[in-house]
N, C-alpha and C positions, 0 to 999 in steps of 0.2 A: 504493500500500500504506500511509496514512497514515491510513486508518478506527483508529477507537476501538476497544479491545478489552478483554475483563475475564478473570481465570481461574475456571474452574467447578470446584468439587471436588468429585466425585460420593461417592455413600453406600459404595461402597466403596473410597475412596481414591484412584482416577484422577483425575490433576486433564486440564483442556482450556481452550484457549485459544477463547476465544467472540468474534465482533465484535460491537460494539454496535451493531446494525442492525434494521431490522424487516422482515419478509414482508408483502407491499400485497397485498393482497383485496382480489376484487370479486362484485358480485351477478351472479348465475344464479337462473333456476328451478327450482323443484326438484321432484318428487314423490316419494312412497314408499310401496315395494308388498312387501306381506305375502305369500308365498310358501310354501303349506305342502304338505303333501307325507304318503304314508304312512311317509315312513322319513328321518334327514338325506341320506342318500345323495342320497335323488331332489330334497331341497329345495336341495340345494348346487347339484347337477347346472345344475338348474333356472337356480340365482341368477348362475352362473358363464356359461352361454349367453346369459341378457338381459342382460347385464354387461359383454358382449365390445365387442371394437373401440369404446372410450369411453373413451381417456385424456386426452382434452385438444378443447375443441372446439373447436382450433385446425385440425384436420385429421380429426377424429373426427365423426360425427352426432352425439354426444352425451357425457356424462361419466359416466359410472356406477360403481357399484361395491357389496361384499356390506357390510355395517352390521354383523351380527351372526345369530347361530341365537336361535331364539324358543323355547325351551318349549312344551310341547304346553297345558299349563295356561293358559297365557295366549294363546293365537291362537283365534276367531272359531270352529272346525270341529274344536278338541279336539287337533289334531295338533300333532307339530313344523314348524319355520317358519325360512324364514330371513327379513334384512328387508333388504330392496336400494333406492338411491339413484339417482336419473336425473335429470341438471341437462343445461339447455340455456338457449340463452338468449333467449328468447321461449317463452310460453306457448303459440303452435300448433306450435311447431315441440317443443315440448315433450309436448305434446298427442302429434301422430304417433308421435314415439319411442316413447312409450309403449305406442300401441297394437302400432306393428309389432312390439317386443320382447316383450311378453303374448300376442299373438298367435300370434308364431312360434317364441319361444325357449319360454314358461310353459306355453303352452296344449297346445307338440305335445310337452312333457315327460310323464312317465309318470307318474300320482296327483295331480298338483295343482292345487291351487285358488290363486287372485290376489285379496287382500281390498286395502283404501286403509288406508295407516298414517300417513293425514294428516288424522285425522276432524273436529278442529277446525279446520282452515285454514280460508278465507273462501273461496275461489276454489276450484270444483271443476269438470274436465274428463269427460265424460260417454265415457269411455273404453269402460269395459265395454258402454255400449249400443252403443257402434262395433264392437265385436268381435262382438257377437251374430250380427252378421248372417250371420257363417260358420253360422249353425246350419240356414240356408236357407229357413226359415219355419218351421223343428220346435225353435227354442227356447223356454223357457219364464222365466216371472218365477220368483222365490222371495223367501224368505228363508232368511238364516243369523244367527239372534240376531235381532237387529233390523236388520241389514243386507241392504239391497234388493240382490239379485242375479240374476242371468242362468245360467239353464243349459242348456250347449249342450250338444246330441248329440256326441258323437264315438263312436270304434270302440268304445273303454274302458269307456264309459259317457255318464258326462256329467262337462265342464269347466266347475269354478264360478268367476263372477267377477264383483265388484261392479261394481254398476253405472256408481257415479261415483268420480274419486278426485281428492281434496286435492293442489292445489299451493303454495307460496307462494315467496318471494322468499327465497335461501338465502345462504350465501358460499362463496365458491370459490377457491382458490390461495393458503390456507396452504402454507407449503411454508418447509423450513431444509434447509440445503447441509452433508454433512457431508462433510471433505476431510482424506483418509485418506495415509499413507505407503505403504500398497501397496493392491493390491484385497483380498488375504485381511483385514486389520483391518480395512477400510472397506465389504466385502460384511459382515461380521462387524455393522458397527456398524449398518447400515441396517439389517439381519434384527432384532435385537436392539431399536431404534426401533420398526420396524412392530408387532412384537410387543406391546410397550408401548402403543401407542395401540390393539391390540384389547383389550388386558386392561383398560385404566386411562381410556378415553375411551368416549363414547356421541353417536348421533346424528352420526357422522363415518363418510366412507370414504373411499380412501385408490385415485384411479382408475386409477395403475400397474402394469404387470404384477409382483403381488407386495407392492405397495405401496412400487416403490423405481422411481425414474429412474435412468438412466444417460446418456441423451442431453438433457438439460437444452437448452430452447433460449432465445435473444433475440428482440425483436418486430423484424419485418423481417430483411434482409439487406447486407450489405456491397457484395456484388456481383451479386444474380440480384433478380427481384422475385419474391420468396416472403416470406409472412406471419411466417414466422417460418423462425429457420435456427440454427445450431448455438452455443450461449452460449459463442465463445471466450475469452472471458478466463478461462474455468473450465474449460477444456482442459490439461492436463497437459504432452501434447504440444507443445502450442502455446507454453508459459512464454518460451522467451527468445524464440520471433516474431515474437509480436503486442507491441506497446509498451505497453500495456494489461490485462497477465494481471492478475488477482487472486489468482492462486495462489502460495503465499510456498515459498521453499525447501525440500524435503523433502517436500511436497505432489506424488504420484503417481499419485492414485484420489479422483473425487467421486462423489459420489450425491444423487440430491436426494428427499428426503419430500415431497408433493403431498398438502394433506387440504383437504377438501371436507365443511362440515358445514350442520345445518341453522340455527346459528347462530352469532356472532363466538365468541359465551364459548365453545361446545362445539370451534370450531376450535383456541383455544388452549390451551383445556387438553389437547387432541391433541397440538399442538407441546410443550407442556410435557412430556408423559411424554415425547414421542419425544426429544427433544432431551438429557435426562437420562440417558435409556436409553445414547445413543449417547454419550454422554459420558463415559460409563464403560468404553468399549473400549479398551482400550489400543492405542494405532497409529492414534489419531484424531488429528490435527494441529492442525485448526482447525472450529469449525461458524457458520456464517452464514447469510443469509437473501437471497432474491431479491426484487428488487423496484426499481421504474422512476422514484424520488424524488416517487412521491405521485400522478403522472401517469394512474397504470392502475385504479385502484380507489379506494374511500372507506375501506377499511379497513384497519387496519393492527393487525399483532402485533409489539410490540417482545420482541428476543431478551433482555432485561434483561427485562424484565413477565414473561415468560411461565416464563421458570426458576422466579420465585418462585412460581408457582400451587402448590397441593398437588393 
């Protein structure tokens, strides 16, 4: 327990005791698909099934999660839109994900079309002519705008979906630890974060159910060989057991934020709101950062940097 530490005083008065540490990011690949729909309902719907089972691709096929709703003014087809995230860590293996999730989650959703929200990347995976072939030989080419697209028969009608879509090389595992005196202030403070980072960030999702961990893990095991297993020093329970906890007296409830964006800057200024946000709960104790001393990735968000972002 001898990490450096500074106090934060948030804008309405709560102060919070910060460590001076940083969150270690690393690359993934990433794509991003434009999801739109004739109503939000069915775009959420949509964005929330190709989304699923994707928290971590430690044990997940892939990392995903919802970005934001789109305006119907601004999407390709006039409609509203959500915009969803898929990291993996190879580009065929990233490739796949894609399709099976367009395919199965997008395509058998009601109303919607799949356009690429990566039109400048350099690298693009020929996705939508992968799925075409569901349409058995009765699909046809098109356009939407000036985007090359596929339309496939189905019951409905027909499912539209571009033909190619942009990947590039992204960051992954932002992430700050907030460590609460019970669960009520500390569920309180991570609701309160996630919120912040959809209001106040862009180009970020957040791949948790809800946008909050609770089982935080470490790389490897102590005693089984598994990839990863439970982050005891950040165990509650575990404080006087392990000779190693990190968790300081009065510390009851952790949480951890996980953010995944399409760049360093837009990662941290994710941390930045989230971190603020939750620092202003009262019955937060302390908030910190995960990370393996530079080992795990090339990038790094220090907890001092990123309070001062606006």
């Amino acid at each position: 327990m001898s990490e450096e530490k500074f106090i934060y005083k948030a804008e309405n008065g709560n102060t919070c005791e910060i460590v001076d540490t940083f969150a270690e990011m690393f690359p993934l690949w990433a794509g991003r698909v434009l999801i739109t729909a004739e109503n939000e309902k069915w775009a959420l719907t949509a964005a929330t099934v190709a989304t699923g089972f994707a928290t971590s691709v430690i044990m997940s096929p892939a990392e995903a999660g919802l970005e934001c709703i789109v305006s119907a003014d601004k999407t390709p087809d006039n409609r509203i839109g959500a915009l969803i995230q898929i990291y993996n860590r190879n580009r065929f293996d990233l490739k796949n994900q894609m399709i099976l999730r367009i395919g199965q989650c997008i395509m058998t959703c009601p109303t919607t079309s799949a356009f690429d929200a990566l039109p400048n990347a350099k690298r693009r995976l020929k996705v939508g002519r992968a799925i075409r072939l569901f349409g058995d030989g009765f699909q046809r080419k098109g356009l939407v705008g000036n985007r090359k697209v596929w339309k496939i028969p189905v019951m409905e009608g027909d499912f539209i979906v571009e033909d190619a879509f942009g990947v590039a090389e992204a960051v992954a595992g932002g992430n700050f630890l907030i460590m609460a005196k019970d669960k009520t202030s500390g569920l309180k403070a991570a609701e309160e974060a996630v919120s912040a980072i959809k209001a106040k960030a862009s180009e970020v999702i957040m791949p948790f159910p809800g946008g909050i961990c609770r089982s935080g893990s470490k790389a490897g095991s102590l005693k089984y060989k598994l990839k990863a297993s439970t982050n005891h020093p950040f165990c509650p329970g575990l404080r006087t057991v392990v000779p190693d906890s990190q968790l300081a007296e009065g510390v009851n409830c952790v949480y951890e934020i996980v953010v995944n964006g399409l760049t360093v800057d837009a990662v941290k200024k994710a941390m930045s709101a989230g971190v603020k946000a939750a620092a202003s709960v009262s019955g937060v104790v302390r908030i910190s950062a995960g990370n393996y001393g530079g080992k795990l990735g090339p990038y790094k968000a220090f907890l001092k940097e990123v309070i001062e972002l606006s």
